[in-house]
N, CA, C and O of each residue as an XYZ file, in Angstrom:
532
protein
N     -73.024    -24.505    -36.693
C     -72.998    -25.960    -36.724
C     -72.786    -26.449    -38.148
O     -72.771    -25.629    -39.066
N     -72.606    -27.867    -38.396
C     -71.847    -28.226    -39.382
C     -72.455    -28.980    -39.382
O     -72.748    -29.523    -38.317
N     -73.266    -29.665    -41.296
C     -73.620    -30.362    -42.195
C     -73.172    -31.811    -41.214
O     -73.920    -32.703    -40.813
N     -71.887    -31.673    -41.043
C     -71.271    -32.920    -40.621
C     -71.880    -33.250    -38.999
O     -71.941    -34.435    -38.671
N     -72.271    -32.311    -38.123
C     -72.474    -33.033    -36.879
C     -73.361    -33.536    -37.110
O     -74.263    -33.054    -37.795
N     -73.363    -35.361    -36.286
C     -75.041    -35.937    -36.323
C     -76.024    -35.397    -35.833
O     -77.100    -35.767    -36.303
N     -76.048    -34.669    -35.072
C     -77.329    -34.392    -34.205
C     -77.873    -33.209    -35.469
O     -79.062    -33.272    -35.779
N     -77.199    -32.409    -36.000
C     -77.486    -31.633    -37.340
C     -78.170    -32.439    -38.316
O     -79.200    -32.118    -38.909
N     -77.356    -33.783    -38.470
C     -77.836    -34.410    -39.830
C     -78.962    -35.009    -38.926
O     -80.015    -35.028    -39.563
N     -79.088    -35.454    -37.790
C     -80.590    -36.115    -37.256
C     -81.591    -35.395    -37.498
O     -82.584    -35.974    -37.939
N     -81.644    -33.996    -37.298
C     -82.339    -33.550    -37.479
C     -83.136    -33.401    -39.361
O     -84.233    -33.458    -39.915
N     -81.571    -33.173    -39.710
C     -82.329    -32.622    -41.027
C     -83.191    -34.489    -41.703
O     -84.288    -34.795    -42.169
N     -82.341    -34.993    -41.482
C     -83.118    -36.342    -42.369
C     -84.398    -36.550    -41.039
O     -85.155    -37.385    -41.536
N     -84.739    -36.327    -40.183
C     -86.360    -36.283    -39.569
C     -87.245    -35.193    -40.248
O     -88.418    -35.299    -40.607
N     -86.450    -34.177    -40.335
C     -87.385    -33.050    -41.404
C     -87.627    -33.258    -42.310
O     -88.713    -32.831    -42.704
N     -86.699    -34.125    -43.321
C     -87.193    -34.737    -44.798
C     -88.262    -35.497    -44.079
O     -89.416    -35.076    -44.164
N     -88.067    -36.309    -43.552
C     -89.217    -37.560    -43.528
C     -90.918    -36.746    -43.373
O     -91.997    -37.021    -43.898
N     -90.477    -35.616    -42.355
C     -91.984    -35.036    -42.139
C     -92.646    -34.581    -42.646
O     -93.860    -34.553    -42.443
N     -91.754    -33.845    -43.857
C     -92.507    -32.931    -44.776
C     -92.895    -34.036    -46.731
O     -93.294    -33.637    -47.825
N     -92.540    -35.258    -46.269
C     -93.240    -35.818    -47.811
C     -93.567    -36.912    -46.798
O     -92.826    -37.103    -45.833
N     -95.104    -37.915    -47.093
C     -94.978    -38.903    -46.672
C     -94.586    -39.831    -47.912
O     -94.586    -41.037    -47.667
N     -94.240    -39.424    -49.252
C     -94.186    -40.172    -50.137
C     -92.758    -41.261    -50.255
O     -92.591    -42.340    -50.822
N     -91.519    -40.034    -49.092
C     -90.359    -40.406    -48.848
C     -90.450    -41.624    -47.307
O     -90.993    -41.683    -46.204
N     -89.835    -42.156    -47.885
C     -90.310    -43.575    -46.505
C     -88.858    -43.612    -45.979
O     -88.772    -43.645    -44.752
N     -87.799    -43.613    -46.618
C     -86.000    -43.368    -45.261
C     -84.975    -42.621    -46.359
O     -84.853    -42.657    -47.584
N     -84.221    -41.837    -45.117
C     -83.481    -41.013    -45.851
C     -82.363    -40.925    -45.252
O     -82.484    -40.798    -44.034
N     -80.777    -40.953    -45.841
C     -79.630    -41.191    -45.213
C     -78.745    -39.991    -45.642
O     -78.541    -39.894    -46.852
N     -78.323    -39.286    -45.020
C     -77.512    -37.853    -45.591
C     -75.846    -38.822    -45.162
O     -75.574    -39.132    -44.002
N     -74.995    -39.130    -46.281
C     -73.488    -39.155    -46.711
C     -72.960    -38.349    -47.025
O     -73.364    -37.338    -47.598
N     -71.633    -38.722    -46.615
C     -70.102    -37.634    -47.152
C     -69.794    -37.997    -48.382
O     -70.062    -38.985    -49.067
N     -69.372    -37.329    -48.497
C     -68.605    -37.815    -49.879
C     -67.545    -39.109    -50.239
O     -67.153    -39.630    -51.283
N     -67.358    -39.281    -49.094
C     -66.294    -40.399    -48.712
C     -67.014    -41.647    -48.522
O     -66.286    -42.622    -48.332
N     -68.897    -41.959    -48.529
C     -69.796    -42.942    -48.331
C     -69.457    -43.190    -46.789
O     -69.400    -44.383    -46.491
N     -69.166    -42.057    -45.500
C     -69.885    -42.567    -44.355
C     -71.109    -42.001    -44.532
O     -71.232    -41.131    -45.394
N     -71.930    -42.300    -43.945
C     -73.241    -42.582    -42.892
C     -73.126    -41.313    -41.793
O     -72.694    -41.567    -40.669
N     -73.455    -40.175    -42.084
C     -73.466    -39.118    -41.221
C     -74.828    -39.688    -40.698
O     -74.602    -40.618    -39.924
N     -76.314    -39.417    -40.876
C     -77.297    -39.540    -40.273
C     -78.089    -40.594    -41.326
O     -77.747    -40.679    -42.505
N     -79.291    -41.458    -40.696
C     -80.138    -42.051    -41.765
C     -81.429    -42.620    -40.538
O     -81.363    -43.118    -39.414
N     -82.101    -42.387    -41.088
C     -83.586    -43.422    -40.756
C     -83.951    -44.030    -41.741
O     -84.870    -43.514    -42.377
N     -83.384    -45.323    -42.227
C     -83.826    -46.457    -43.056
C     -85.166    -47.931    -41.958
O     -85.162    -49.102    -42.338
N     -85.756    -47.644    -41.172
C     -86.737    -48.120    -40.559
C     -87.982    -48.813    -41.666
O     -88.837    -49.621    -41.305
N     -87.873    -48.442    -42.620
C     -88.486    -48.643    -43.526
C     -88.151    -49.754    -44.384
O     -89.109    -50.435    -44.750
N     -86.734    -50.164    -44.878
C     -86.212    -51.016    -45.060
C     -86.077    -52.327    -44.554
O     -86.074    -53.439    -45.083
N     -85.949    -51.849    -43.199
C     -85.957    -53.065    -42.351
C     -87.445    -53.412    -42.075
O     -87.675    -54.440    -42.711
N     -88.148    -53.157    -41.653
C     -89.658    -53.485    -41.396
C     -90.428    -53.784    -42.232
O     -90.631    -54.998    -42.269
N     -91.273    -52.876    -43.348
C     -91.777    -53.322    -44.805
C     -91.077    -54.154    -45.826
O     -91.816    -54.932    -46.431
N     -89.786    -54.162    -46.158
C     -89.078    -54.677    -46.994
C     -88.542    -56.128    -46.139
O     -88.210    -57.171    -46.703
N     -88.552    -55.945    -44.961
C     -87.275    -57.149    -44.046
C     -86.141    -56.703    -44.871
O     -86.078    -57.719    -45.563
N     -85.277    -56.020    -45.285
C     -83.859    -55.743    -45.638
C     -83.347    -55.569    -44.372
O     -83.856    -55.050    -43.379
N     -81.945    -56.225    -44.596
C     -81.121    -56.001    -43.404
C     -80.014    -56.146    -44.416
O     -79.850    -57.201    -45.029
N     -79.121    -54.893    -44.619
C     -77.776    -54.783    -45.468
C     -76.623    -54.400    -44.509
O     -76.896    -54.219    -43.323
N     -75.548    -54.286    -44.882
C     -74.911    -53.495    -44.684
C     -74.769    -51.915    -44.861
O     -73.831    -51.483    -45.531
N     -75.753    -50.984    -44.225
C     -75.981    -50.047    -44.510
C     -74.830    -49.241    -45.115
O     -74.931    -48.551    -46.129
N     -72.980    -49.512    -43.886
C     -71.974    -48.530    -44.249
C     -71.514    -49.292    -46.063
O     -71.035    -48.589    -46.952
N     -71.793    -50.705    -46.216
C     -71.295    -51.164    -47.103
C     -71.844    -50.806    -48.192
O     -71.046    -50.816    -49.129
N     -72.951    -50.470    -48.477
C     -74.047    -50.200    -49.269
C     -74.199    -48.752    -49.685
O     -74.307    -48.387    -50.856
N     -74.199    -48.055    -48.753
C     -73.768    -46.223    -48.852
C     -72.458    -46.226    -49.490
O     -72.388    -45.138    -50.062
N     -71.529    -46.789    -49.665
C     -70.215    -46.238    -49.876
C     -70.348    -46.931    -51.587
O     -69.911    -46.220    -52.492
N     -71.049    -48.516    -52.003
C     -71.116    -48.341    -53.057
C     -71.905    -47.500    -53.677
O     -71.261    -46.982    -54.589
N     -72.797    -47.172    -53.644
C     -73.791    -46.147    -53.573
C     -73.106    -44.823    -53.957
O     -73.482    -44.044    -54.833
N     -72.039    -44.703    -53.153
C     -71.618    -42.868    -53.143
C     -70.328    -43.396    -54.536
O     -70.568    -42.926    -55.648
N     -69.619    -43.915    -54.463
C     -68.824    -44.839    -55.326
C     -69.192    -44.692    -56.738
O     -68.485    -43.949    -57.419
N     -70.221    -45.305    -57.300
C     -71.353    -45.001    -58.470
C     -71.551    -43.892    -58.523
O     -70.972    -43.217    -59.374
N     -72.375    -43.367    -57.693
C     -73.100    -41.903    -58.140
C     -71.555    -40.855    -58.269
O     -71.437    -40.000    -59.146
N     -71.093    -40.979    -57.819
C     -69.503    -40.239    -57.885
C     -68.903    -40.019    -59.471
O     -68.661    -39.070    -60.216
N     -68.829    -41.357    -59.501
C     -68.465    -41.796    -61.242
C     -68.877    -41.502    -61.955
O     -68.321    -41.012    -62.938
N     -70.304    -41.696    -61.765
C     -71.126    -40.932    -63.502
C     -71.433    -39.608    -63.182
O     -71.955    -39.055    -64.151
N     -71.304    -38.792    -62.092
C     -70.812    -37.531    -61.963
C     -69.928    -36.599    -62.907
O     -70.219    -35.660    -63.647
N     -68.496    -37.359    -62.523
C     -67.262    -37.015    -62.852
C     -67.421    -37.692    -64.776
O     -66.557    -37.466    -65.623
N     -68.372    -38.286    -64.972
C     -67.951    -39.190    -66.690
C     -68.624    -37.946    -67.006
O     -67.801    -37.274    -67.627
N     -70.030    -37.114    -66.853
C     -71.058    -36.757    -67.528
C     -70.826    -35.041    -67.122
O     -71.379    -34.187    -67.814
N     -70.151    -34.743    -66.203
C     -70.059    -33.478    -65.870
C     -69.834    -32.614    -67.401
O     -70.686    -31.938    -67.978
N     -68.635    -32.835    -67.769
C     -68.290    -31.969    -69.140
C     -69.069    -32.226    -69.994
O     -69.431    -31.241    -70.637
N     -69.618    -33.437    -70.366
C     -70.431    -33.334    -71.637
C     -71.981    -32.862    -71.130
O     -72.606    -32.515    -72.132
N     -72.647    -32.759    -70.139
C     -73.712    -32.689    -70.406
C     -73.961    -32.046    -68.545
O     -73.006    -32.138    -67.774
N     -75.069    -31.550    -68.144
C     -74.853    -30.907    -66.802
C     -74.953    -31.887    -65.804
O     -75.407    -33.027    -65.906
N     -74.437    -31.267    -64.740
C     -74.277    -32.360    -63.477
C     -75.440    -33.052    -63.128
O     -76.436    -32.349    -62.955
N     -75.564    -34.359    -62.971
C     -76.839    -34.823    -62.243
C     -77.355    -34.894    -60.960
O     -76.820    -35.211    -59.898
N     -78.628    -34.502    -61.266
C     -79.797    -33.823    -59.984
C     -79.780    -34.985    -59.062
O     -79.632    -34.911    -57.842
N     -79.998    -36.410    -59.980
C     -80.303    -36.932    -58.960
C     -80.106    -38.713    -59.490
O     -80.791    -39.045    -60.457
N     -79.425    -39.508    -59.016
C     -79.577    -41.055    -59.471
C     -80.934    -42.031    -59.231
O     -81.348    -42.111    -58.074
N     -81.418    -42.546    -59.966
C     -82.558    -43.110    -59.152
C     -82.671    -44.709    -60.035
O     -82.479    -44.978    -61.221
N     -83.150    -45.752    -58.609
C     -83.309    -47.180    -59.583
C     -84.562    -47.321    -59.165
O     -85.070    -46.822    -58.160
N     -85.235    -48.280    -60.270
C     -86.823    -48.619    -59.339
C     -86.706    -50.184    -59.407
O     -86.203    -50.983    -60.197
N     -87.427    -50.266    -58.173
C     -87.263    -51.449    -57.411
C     -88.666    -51.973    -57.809
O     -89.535    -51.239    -58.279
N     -88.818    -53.283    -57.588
C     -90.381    -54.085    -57.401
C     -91.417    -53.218    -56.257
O     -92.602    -52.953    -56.455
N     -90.637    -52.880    -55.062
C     -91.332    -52.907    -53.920
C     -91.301    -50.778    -53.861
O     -92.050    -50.166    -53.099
N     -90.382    -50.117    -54.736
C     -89.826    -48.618    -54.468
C     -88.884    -48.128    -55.163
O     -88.329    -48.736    -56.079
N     -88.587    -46.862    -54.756
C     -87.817    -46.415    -55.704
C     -86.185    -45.792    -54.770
O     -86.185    -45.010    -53.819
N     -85.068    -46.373    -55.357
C     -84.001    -45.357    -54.409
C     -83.563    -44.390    -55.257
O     -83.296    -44.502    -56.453
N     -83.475    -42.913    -54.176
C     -83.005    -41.792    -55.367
C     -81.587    -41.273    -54.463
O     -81.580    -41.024    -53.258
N     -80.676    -41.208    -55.192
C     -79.243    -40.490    -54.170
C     -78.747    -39.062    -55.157
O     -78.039    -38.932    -56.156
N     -79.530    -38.118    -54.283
C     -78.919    -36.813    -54.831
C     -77.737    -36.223    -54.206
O     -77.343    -36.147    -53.042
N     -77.234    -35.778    -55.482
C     -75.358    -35.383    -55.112
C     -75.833    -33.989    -54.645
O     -76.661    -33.608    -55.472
N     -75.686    -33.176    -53.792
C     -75.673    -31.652    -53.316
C     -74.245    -31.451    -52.940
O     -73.685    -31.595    -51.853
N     -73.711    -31.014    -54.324
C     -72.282    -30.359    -54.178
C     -71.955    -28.957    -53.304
O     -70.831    -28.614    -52.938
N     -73.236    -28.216    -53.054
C     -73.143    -27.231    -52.337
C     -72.773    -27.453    -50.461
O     -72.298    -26.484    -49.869
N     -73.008    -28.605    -49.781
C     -72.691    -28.894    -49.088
C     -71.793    -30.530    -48.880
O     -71.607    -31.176    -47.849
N     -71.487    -30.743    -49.922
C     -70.698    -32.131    -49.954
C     -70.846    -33.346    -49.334
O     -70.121    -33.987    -48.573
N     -72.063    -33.558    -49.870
C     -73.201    -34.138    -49.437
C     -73.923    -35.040    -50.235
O     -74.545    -34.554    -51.180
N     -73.979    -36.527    -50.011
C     -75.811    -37.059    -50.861
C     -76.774    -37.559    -49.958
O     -76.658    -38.090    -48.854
N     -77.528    -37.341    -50.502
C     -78.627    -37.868    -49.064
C     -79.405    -38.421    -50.395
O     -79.770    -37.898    -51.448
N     -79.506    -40.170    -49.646
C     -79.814    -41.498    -50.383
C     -81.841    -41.321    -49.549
O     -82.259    -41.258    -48.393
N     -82.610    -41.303    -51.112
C     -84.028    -41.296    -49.975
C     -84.564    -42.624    -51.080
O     -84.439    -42.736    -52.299
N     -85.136    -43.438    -50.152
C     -86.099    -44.530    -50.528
C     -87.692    -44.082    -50.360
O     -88.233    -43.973    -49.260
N     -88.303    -43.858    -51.540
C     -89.830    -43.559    -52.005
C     -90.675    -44.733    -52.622
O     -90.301    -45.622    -53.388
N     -91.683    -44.541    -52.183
C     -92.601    -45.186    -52.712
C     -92.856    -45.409    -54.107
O     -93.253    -44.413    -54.712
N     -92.759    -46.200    -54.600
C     -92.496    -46.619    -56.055
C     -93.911    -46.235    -57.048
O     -93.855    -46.629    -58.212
N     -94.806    -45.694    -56.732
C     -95.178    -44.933    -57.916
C     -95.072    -43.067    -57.716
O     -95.952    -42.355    -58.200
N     -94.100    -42.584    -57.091
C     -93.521    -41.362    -56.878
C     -93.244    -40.853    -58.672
O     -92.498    -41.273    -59.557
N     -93.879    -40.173    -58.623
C     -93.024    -39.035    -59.900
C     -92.063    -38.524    -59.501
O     -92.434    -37.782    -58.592
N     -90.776    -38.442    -59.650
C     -89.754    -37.432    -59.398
C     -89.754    -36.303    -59.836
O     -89.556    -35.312    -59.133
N     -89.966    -36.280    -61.010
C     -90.090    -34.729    -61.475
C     -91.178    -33.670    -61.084
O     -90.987    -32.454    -61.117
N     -92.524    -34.383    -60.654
C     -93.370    -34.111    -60.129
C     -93.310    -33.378    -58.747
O     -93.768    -32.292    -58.393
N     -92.866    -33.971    -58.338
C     -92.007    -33.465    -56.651
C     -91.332    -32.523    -56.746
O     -91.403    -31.578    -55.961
N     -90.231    -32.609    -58.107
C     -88.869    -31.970    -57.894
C     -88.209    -31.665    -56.860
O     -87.611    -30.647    -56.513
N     -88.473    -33.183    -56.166
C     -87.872    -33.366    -55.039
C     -86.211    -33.339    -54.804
O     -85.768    -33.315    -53.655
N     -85.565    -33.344    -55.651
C     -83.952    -32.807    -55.733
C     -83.637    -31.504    -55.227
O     -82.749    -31.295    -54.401
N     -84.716    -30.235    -55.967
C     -84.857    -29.202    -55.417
C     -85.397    -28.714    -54.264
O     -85.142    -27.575    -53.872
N     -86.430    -29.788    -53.431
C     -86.741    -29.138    -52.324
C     -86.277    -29.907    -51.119
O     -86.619    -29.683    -49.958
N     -85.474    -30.821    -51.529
C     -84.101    -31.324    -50.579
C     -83.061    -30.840    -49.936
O     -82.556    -30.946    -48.818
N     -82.796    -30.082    -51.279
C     -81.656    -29.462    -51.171
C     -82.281    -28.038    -50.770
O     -81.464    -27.551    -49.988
N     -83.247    -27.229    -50.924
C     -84.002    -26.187    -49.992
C     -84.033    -26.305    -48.370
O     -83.688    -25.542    -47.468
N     -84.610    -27.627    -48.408
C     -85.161    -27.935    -47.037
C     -83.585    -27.545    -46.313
O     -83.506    -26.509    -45.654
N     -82.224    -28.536    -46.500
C     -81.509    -28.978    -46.075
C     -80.834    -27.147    -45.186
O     -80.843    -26.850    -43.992
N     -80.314    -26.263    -46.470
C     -80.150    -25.235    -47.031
C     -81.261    -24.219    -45.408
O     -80.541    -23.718    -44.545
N     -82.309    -24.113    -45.284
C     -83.338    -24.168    -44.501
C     -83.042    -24.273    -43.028
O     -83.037    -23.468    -42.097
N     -82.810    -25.498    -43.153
C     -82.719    -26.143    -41.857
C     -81.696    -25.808    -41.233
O     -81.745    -25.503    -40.042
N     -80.471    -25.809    -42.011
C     -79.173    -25.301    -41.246
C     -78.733    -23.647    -40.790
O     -77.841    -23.346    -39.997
N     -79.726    -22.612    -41.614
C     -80.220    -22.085    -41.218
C     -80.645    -21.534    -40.272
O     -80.157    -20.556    -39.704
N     -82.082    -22.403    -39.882
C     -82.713    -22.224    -38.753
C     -81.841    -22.030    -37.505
O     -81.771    -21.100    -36.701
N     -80.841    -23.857    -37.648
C     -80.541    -23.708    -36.383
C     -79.150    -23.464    -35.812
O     -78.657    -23.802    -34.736
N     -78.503    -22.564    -37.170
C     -76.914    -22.001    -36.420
C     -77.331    -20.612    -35.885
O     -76.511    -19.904    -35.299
């Protein structure tokens, strides 16, 4: 099975959610900014956000793409983009190993480095697909 089928990516972004409660929604994208799988429930309910999720992922993948491609040669690829919000934090890690970012919204006093949650994302993911081919 393939990164790309939803019922693959349903699964894997329910497995992120289960294993941190610190991560509150998580959306696994192509590289191209569709929307393979996401549970953003969190957004909409605690926050009331209602976006354009496909519109929003694609700027999203758009950005993180760019300072990819600016920063690659001078300095190593980045783990992970992250903004902090009033209410949280959004982090969109690039996983070039499967061509892939999966956008996760955390609770805004999250340590990232603490977690090194980039690395056990990209474990879990790695894991999961795994399990179930």
């Amino acid at each position: 099975m393939s990164i790309f089928d939803p019922n693959v990516a349903k699964r894997i972004v329910d497995h992120i959610l289960s294993t941190n409660h610190e991560i509150l929604a998580v959306s696994i994208i192509d590289m191209k900014g569709n929307i393979i799988a996401a549970n953003s429930e969190y957004l909409r309910k605690a926050l009331g956000v209602s976006v354009d999720e496909d519109k929003y992922d694609r700027a999203l993948v758009a950005s993180t793409l760019g300072l990819i491609q600016v920063t690659r040669d001078i300095i190593e690829e980045p783990k992970a983009v992250i903004t902090i919000h009033k209410d949280c934090k959004l982090m969109l890690l690039p996983i070039p190993s499967f061509q892939i970012l999966v956008g996760l919204v955390l609770h805004r006093s999250v340590n990232e480095s603490d977690y090194n949650i980039a690395n056990k994302i990209e474990r879990l993911i790695a894991d999961t697909l795994w399990y179930i081919s």
